[in-house]
N, C-alpha and C positions, 0 to 999 in steps of 0.2 A: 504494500500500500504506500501509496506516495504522499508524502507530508510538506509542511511548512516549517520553517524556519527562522523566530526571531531572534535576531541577536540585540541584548539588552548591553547599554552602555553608559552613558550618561542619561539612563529616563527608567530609570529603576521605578516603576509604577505598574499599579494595573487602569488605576484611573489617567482616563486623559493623554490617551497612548495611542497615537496612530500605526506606529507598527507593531505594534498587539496586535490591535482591534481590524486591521486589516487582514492580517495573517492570516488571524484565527477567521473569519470571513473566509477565507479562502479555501481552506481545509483545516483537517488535523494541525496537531501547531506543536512544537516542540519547540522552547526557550531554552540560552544559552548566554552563560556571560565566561569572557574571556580575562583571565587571571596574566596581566605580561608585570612581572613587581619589576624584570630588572629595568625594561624600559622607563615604567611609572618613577624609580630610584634613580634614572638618567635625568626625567622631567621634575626631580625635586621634589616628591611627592613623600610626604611625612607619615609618621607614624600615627598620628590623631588622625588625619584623613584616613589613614587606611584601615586603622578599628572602626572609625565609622561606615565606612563601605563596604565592612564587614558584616554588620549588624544590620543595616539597610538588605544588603543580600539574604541576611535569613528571615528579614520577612518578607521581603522578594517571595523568596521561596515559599516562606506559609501559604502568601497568597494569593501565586499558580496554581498551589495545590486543590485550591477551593475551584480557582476551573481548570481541574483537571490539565493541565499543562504541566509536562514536568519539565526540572528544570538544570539540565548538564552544566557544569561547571566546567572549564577546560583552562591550560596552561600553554602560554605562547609567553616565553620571556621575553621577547623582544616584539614591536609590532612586523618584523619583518616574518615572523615564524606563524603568524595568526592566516594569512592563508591558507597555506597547510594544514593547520589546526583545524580550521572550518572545513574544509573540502573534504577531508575525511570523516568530520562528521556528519557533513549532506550525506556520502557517496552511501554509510552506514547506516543509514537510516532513509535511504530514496527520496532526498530531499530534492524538492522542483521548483520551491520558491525560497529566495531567503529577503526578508526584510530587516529594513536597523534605520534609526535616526541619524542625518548628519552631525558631524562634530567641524570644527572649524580652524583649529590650527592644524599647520601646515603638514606636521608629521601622521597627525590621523587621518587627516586627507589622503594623504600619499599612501597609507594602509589601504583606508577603504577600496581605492581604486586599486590598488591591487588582490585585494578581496574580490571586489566585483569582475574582474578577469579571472581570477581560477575560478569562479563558482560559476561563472558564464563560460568556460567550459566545461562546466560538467554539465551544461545544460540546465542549470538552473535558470528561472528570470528572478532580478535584484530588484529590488524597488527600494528606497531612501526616501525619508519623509522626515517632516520637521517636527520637534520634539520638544526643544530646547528656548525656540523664540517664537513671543506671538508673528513676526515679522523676518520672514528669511532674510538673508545676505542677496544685495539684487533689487531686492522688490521697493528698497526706499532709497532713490536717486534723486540727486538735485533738474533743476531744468533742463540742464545738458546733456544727461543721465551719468553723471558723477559719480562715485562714493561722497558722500557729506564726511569733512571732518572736523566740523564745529558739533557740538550738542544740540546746541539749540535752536537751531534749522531744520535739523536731524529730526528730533522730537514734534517739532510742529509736522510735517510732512508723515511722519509715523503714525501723527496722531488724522490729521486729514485724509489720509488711504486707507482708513484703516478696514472699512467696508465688513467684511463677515470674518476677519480673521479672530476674533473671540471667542468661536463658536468651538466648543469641546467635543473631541472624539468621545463617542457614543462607552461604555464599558461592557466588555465583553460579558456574553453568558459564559455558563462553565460549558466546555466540550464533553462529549463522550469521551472515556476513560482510554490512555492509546498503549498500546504494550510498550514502553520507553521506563526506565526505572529512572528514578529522577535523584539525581546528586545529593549527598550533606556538603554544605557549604562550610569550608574549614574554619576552626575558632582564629588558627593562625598564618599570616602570610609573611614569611621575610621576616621571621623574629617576631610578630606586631599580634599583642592578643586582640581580639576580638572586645574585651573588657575595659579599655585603655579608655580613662573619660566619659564611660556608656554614665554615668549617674548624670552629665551635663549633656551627652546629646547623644539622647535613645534613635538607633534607628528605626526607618523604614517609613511610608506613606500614611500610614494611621497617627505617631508620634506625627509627621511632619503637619496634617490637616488639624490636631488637637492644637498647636500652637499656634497656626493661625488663625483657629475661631478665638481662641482665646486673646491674639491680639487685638483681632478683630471687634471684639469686644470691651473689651478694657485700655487697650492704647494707641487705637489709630488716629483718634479724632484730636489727640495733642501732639501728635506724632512730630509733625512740623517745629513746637515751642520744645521737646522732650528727647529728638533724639541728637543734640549735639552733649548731653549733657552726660557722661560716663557714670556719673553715679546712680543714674535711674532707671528703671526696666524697661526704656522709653522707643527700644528697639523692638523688630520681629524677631529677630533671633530665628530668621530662618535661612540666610544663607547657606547654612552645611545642604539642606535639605534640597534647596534647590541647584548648587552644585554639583549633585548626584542624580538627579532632577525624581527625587523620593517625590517632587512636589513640581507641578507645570506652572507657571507664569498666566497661563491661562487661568486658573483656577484662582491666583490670589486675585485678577483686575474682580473676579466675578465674588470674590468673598467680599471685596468692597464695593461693592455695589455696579459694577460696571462692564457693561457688556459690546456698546460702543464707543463712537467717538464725543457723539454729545453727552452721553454718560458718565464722559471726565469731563466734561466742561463747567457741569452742574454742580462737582464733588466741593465741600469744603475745606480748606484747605490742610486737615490733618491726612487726611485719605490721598485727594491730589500731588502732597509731597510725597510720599510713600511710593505711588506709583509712577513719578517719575525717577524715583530711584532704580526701578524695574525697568525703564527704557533706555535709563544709561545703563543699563546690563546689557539691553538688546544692543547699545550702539558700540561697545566695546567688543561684543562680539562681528558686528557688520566691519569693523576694521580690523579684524586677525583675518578674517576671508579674504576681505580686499586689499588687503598690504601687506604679501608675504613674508615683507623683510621681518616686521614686527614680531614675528615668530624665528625667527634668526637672529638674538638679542642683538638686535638693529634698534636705536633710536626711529622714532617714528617720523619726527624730525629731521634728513638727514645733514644738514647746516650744525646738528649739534654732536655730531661724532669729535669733533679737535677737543671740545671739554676737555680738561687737563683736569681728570679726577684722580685725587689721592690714592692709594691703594694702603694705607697705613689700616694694618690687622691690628695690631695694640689697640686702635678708638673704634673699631669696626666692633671689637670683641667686647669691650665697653658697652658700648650703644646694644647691641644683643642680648647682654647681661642684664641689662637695666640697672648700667653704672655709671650714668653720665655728668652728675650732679647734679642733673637738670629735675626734680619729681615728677614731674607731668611725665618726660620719656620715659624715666626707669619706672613708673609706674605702669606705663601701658607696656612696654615691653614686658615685665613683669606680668602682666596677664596675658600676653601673650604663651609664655613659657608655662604657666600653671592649668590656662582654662581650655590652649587651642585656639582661641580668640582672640579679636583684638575691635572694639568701639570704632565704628568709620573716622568719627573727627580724631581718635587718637592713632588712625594710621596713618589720616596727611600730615597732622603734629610729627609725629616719628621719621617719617619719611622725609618729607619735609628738613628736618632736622639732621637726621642721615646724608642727603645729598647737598643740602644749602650750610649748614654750619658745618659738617664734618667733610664736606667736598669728597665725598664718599661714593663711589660709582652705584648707580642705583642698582645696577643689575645685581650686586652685592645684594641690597637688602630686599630685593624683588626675590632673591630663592632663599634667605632666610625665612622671610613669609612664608614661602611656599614650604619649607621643609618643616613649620611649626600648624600651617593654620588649618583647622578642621575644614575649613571650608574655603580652601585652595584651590585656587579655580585659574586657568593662566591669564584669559581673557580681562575678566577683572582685577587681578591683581597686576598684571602692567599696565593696566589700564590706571589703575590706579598708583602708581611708580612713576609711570612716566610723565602722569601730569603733575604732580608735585616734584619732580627733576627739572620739569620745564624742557622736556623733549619730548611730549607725544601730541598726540589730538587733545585743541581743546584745552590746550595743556594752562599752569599757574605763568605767567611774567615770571620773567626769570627772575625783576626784581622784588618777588614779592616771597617774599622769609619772612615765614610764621616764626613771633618771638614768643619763646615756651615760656615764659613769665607771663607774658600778656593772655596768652590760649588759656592757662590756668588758669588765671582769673576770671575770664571770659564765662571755661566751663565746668569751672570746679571750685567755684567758687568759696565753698565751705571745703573745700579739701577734705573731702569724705573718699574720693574714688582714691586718691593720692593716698590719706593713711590706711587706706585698707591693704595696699599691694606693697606700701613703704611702710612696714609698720615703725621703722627704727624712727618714724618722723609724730608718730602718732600725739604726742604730746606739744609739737608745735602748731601754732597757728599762724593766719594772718600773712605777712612781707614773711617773718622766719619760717613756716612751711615750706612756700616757693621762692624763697633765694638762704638757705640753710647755712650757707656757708659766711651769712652776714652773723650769725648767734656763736658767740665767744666760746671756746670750748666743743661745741658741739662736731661728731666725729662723721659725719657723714661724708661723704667725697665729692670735694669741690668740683664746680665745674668744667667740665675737661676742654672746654674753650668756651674762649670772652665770646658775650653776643656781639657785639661792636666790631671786635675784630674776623669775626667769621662772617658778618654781614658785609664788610669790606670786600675781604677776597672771595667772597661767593661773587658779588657783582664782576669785578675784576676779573674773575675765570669767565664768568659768562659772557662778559662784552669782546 
């Protein structure tokens, strides 16, 4: 009997899954997710991600099992080896279709097409369907038919085309039962248990829709005044979720209430911020498709390759510790390292700070991120590196260096987020909190460069 084939990738979901929901449409269905750690361990891919894409896969797995879909688990170290992986398991199982979601940097691209050539000859037909963005790569052009690489052109045009692209893949019934034994998904991959952080971010698609009713409920409508503020739950705290895509993009515009385009026009503005934070997702993603360098740790920018960045490990190793003097950095760094996370406004503070005061090559702290954050994602995190470096789309003025005294005050103002991750500071308040090294005695570790003098030679590098 001849079956179907989906491979799951970054859309780890039963709900809101085009290549499920078509597969299994098609015929019998048998799911597969492909395990490459040494490649994932090439692309920086950290231990917190990888417990949680552990935990997402076993209830992944749960629930196939409810429609009857089982679900193989396979090993391709490297993406070069995953054709072969696949084809023997079409050939094995008389596989005639295989479906999967696009991905969009450069190297998974160059997979899939090579995927889609050995599985097309074995006579299978491929179909690719979008999974990941309400809006593919292509379909939002300027009037020339461009790529856009400002935001906020980008976003209007996104939002004015947007026509029926909200509308949600149907969810599958369960199929009849097919003779296929279906995998345990392993507790470990590469050293990395399966339990790593699980008490901060359970997976799988059930956890990921409870935290967004629950934002939904309780913090969207402040969301705008609430999420520069590190000390408050003022976030979704759904990133891991949707990195993995446990959760579609589709499904949050429709949790807040929105299904077109006038549907955001109407939104008040705790909701409406939110959801353009979901379109700089999309537009970060529409530039690694359309600017391959950008996936070639290329400045996006390319006028800003001569940058004359430091390469000093002594301050690099500093600033990763959360030993900088500075409390706002060693503080978010510091939850970086403990939670797998890190607060948005505290990663262009960081970064920020990383490439403008410590003249620190970004791509440094672009896989630092990467090898710490649960919800490491490339798209977004250069995206977000590169605009606070002042080399990508869209990106900050180069003259514009966040002063972590002032950010502090800005967002942390009672220094609650600061003594929580710094506790050695807990007892100060006020100017001594955030510039510690002004209180006589006190042992904390002075600032590892003047703001003055590192706002100097930042300009100076960059001009």
């Amino acid at each position: 009997m001849t079956q179907q084939l989906v491979w799951l990738r970054s859309d780890l979901r039963i709900h809101d899954n085009a290549a499920l929901a078509r597969a299994m449409a098609a015929g019998p269905t048998i799911a597969c997710f492909v395990i490459s750690a040494k490649q994932w361990r090439q692309h920086d891919v950290g231990d917190a991600r990888i417990a949680f894409l552990l935990r997402t896969l076993t209830e992944l797995g749960n629930d196939l099992a409810k429609l009857r879909v089982p679900f193989k688990i396979l090993k391709a170290p490297f993406f070069s080896d995953v054709p072969a992986v696949l084809a023997r398991l079409a050939k094995k199982h008389h596989v005639e279709g295989l479906h999967f979601s696009a991905e969009y940097p450069l190297n998974e691209r160059k997979r899939d097409s090579q995927v889609t050539i050995a599985l097309e000859k074995l006579g299978c037909d491929v179909d690719v369907y979008e999974s990941s963005l309400v809006r593919s790569p292509g379909t939002v052009l300027t009037g020339s038919n461009d790529p856009y690489t400002v935001f906020s052109p980008f976003k209007r045009r996104w939002l004015a085309d947007l026509g029926g692209a909200l509308g949600q893949e149907k969810t599958p019934r369960a199929q009849r039962a097919i003779d296929v034994e279906a995998d345990v998904v392993p507790r470990k991959i590469d050293g990395v248990d399966a339990s790593l952080l699980a008490d901060l971010w359970p997976g799988g698609e059930k956890a990921a829709l409870g935290r967004m009713t629950a934002f939904c409920t309780a913090a969207i409508s402040d969301y705008h005044k609430s999420r520069d503020l590190p000390a408050l739950p003022g976030t979704s705290s759904l990133s891991p979720y949707l990195s993995v895509g446990a959760l579609s993009p589709r499904r949050c515009f429709a949790a807040a209430g929105v299904t077109d385009a006038a549907g955001y026009s109407s939104l008040d503005d705790g909701p409406s911020t939110w959801l353009s934070e979901l379109i700089w997702r999309e537009f970060y993603r529409h530039v690694i498709a359309q600017f391959p360098h950008v996936s070639q740790l290329q400045p996006f920018k390319r006028n800003m390759k001569p940058v004359a960045w430091r390469h000093n490990k002594a301050d690099f190793e500093a600033w990763c510790s959360g030993n900088t003097g500075y409390p706002v950095v060693d503080a978010a760094q510091r939850q970086l390292l403990a939670t797998g996370w890190m607060h948005n406004r505290l990663r262009m503070i960081s970064a920020m700070f990383l490439t403008k005061h410590l003249l620190i090559d970004w791509r440094w702290g672009e896989r630092h991120f990467m090898e710490q954050l649960v919800d490491g994602d490339f798209a977004s995190n250069n995206g977000g590196w590169q605009w606070s470096a002042s080399t990508g789309t869209d990106a900050a003025p180069y003259f514009r260096i966040f002063n972590p005294i002032t950010q502090a005050k800005r967002f942390d103002a009672q220094g609650d987020f600061i003594k929580h991750y710094v506790p050695e500071l807990a007892e100060l308040s006020g100017k001594a909190l955030l510039e510690p090294w002004t209180v006589a005695g006190h042992e904390y570790a002075p600032p590892i460069v003047d703001h003055k003098f590192a706002r100097e030679r930042a300009l100076a590098a960059f001009k």
